[in-house]
C-alpha positions in Angstrom: 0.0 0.0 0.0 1.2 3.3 -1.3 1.8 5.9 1.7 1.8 9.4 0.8 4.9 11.4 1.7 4.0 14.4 4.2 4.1 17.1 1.4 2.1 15.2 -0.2 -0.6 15.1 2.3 0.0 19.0 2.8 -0.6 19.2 -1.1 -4.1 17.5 -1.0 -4.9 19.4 2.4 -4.0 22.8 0.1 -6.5 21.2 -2.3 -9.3 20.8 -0.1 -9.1 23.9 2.2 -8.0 26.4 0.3 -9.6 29.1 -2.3 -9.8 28.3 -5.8 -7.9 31.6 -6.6 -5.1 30.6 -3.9 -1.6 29.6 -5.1 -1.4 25.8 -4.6 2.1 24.7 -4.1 1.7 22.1 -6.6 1.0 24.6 -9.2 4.3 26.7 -9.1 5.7 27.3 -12.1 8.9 26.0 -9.8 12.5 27.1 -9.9 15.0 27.9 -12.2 17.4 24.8 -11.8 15.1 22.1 -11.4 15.5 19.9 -8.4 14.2 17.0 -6.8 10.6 17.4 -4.4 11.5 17.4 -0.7 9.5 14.7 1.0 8.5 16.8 4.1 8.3 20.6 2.8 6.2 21.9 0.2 7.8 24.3 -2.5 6.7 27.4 -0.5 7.8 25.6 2.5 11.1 25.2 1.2 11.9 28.6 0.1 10.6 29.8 3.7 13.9 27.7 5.5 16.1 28.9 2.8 14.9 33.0 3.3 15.4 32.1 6.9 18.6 30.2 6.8 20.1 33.2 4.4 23.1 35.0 5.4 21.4 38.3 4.2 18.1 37.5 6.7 20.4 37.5 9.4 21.9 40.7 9.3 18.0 42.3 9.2 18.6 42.1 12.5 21.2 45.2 12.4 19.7 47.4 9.9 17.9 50.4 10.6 13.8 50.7 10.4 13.3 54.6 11.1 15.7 55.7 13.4 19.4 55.8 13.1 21.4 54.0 15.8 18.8 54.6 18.3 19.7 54.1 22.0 17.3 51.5 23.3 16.2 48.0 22.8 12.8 48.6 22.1 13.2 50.1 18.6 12.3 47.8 15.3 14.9 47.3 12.8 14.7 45.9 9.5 14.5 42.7 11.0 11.7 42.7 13.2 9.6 44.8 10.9 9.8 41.8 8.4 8.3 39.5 11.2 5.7 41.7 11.9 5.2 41.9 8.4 5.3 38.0 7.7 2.5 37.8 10.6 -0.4 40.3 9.6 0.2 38.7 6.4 0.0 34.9 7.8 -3.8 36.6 9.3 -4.8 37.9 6.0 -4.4 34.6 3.9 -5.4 32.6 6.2 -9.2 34.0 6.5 -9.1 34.3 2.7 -7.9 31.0 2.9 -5.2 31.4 0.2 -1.3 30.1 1.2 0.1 31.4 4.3 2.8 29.5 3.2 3.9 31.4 0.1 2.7 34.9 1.8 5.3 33.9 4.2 8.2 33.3 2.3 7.3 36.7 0.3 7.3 38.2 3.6 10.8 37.6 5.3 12.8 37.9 1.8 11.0 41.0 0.9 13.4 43.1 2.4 16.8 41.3 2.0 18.3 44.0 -0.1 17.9 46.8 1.7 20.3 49.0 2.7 21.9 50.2 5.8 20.6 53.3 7.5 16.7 52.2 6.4 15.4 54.3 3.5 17.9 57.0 4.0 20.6 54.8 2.8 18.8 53.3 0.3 18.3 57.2 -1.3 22.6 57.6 -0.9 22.7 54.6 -2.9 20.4 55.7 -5.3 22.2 59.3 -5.3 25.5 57.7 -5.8 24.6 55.1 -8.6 22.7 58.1 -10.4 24.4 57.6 -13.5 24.1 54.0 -13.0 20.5 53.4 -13.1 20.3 53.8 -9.5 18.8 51.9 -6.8 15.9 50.1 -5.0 16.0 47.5 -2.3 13.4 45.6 -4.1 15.4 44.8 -7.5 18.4 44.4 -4.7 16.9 41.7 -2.6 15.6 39.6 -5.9 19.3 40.1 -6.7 20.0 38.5 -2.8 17.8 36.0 -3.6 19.1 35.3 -7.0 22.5 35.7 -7.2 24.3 36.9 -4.3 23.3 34.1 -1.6 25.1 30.8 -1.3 28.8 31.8 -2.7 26.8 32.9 -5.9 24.5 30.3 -6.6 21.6 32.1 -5.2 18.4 30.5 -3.3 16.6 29.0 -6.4 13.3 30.2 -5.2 10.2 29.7 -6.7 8.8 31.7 -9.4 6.2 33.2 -7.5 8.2 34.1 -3.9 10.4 35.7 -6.6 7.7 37.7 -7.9 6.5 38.8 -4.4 9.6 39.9 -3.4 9.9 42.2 -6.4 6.9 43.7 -6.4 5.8 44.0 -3.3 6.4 47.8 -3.6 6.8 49.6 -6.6 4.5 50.2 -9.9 4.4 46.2 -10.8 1.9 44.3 -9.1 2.2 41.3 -8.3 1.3 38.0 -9.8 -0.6 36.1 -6.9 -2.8 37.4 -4.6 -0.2 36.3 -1.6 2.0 38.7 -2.8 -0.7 41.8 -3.0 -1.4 40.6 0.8 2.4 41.2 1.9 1.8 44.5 -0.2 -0.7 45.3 1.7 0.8 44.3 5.0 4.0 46.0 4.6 2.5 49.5 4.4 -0.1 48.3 8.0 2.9 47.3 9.7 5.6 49.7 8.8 3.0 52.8 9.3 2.3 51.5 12.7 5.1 50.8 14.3 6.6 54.0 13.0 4.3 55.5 15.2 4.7 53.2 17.9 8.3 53.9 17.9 8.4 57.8 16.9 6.0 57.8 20.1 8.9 56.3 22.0 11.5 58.5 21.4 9.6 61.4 21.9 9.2 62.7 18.3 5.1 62.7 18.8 2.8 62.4 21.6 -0.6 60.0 21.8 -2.2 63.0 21.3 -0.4 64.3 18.5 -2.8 61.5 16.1 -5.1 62.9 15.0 -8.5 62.4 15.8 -10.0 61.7 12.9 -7.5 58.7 12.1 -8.0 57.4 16.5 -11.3 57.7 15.9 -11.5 55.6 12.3 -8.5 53.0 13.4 -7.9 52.7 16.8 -6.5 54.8 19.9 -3.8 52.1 20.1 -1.1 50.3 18.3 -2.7 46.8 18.4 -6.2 48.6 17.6 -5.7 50.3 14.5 -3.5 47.0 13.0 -6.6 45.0 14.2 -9.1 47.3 12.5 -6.8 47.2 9.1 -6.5 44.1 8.8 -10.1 43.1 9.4 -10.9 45.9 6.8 -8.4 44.4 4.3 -10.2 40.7 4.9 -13.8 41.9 4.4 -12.9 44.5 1.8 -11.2 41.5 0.2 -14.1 39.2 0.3 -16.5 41.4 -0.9 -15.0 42.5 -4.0 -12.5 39.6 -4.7 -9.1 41.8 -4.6 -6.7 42.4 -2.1 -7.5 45.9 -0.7 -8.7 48.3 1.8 -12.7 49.2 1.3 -12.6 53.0 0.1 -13.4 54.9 3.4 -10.2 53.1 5.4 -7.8 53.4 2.5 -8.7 57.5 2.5 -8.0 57.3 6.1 -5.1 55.1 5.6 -3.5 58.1 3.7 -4.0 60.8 5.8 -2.4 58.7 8.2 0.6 58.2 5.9 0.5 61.9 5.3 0.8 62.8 9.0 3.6 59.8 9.6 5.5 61.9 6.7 4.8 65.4 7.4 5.8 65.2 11.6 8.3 61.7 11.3 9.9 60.7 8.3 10.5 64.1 7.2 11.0 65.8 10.9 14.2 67.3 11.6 14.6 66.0 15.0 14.3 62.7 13.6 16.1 62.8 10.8 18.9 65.7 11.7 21.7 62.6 11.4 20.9 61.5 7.8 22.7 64.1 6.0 26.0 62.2 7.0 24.6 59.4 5.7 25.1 60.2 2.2 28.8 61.4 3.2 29.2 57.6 5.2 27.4 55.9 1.7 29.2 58.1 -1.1 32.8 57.9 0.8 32.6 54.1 1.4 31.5 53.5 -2.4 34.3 55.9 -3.7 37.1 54.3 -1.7 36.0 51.2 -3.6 35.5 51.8 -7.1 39.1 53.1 -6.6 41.0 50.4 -5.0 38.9 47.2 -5.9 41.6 44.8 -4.8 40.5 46.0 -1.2 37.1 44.3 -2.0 36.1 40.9 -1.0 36.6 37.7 -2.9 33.4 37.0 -3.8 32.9 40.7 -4.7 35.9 40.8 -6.8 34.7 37.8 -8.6 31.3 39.6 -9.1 33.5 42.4 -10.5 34.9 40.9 -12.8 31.8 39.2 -14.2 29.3 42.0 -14.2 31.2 45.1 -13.5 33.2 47.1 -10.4 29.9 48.7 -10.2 27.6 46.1 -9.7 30.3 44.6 -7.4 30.8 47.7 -5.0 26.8 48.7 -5.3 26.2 44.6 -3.3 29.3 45.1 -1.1 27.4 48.6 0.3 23.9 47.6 0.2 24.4 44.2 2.1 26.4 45.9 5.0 24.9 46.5 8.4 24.5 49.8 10.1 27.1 49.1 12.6 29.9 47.4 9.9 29.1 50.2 7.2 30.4 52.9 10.5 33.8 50.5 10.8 34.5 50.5 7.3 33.8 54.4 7.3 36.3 54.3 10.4 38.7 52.5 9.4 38.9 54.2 5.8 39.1 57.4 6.4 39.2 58.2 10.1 42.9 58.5 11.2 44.3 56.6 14.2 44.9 58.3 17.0 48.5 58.6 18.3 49.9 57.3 21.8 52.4 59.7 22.9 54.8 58.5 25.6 
């Protein structure tokens, strides 16, 4: 008698509980090097272990969300927004029954490429590669994914973690509806534990919200996620698209509005990220002009695709605290012990 393997019996439980517009695991359009079916671990499974195994997922955990080097333990950084993220998203597909498991694996690699210093880094990046084409951490972490993991080999994702992870911001959409959730769920999670945190360090008060967006979402961090992602779920099942119904999505903006307009753009909060251009532009230089300081693997990247290419990974995959060494030990002079 025949005994199916336990992806197997996680394939035909897919088949019976989930919605006929999910993404079934047996219906990827698979990898690009073909290999073998694991015996325990769906597809989507799979690329989940390999995201979280990934040299680049570790160092999340030392990459700025909002704030630069902020004193405290409290603060999110790049990697615990992508948990958060990989949760409300987990919520969302699983009461539209579509695959948590693929809206997972979108989830912690969507961020993989992104810069140090948060968003301000990734705009020096983009400054410095101007003439280049410039930059987005979305192209860079498919590029993680891709190419960069593994010594080179890259993960060998599926097709449509792939596709999530590219598009899960941008103009593209993307091509399942577990990667519209994680679209969806980046912006509820990073908008909200902005304002968690901003509330934390003093750059608003409670009562700073205003009332119009407490009285629409919530009074309180848990409350307005809870009330967004409800909205997202119902919205979703009514009209059969992943999206907010018109009313919370208008007060979803302002919200955005007012998280720009008193954090992302505030002085206060942001007075440090002029000398992040300086740290990004003088770490790049020093490269493109002595490449035989780079890394192996970068060097061998260099010579395949370009110095370029090579120094633009070498910056973008560096931590907050190991991008301020390199500036260091570059360019800040020693100091002398005098006897």
């Amino acid at each position: 008698m025949y005994m199916k393997c336990p992806r197997e019996e996680r394939q035909e439980l897919e088949r019976q509980t989930l919605a006929a517009y999910a993404s079934f695991a047996e219906g990827s359009k698979g990898r690009e090097r073909t290999e073998p079916e694991c015996e325990i671990r769906t597809c989507y499974q799979r690329d989940i272990d390999r995201i979280t195994h990934s040299k680049a997922f570790r160092r999340l955990k030392h990459k700025t969300q909002v704030f630069l080097q902020p004193e405290g333990d409290h603060y999110r950084t790049r990697l615990t927004h992508t948990l958060e993220v990989a949760r409300i998203g987990r919520t969302i597909a699983r009461a539209l029954r579509l695959n948590e498991d693929l809206a997972e694996a979108i989830a912690l690699g969507h961020d993989l490429g992104h810069t140090p210093f948060g968003h301000a880094g990734e705009r020096a990046l983009n400054e410095t590669l101007s003439g280049e084409g410039g930059f987005s951490h979305n192209q860079q972490s498919l590029r993680v994914v891709e190419i960069l993991e593994r010594d080179g080999q890259g993960l060998n994702l599926t097709y449509e973690v792939r596709n999530g992870i590219l598009c899960h911001t941008g103009d593209t959409s993307p091509a399942t509806q577990e990667g519209m959730i994680i679209r969806v769920a980046d912006r509820i999670a990073y908008i909200n534990h902005d304002v968690d945190d901003a509330i934390r360090a003093g750059i608003l008060w409670e009562t700073d919200v205003p009332e119009e967006i407490v009285c629409a979402l919530g009074s309180t961090h848990g409350a307005r996620i809870n009330t967004l992602v409800l909205d997202v779920i119902n919205e979703s099942k009514r009209c059969g698209d992943i999206r907010m119904s018109p009313r919370t999505s208008f007060v979803f903006e302002t919200f955005r509005d007012f998280m720009y307009s008193n954090v992302y753009l505030n002085m206060k909060a942001k007075s440090e990220e002029k000398k992040v251009l300086g740290i990004i532009g003088g770490i790049f230089a020093h490269y493109i002009n002595a490449p035989d300081e780079l890394p192996e693997d970068y060097r061998r990247i260099a010579s395949q695709q370009g110095l370029c290419r090579a120094v633009c990974d070498f910056v973008s995959g560096m931590t907050d605290k190991y991008a301020m060494y390199q500036y260091s030990e570059l360019f800040i002079p020693e100091a002398w012990q005098v006897r």
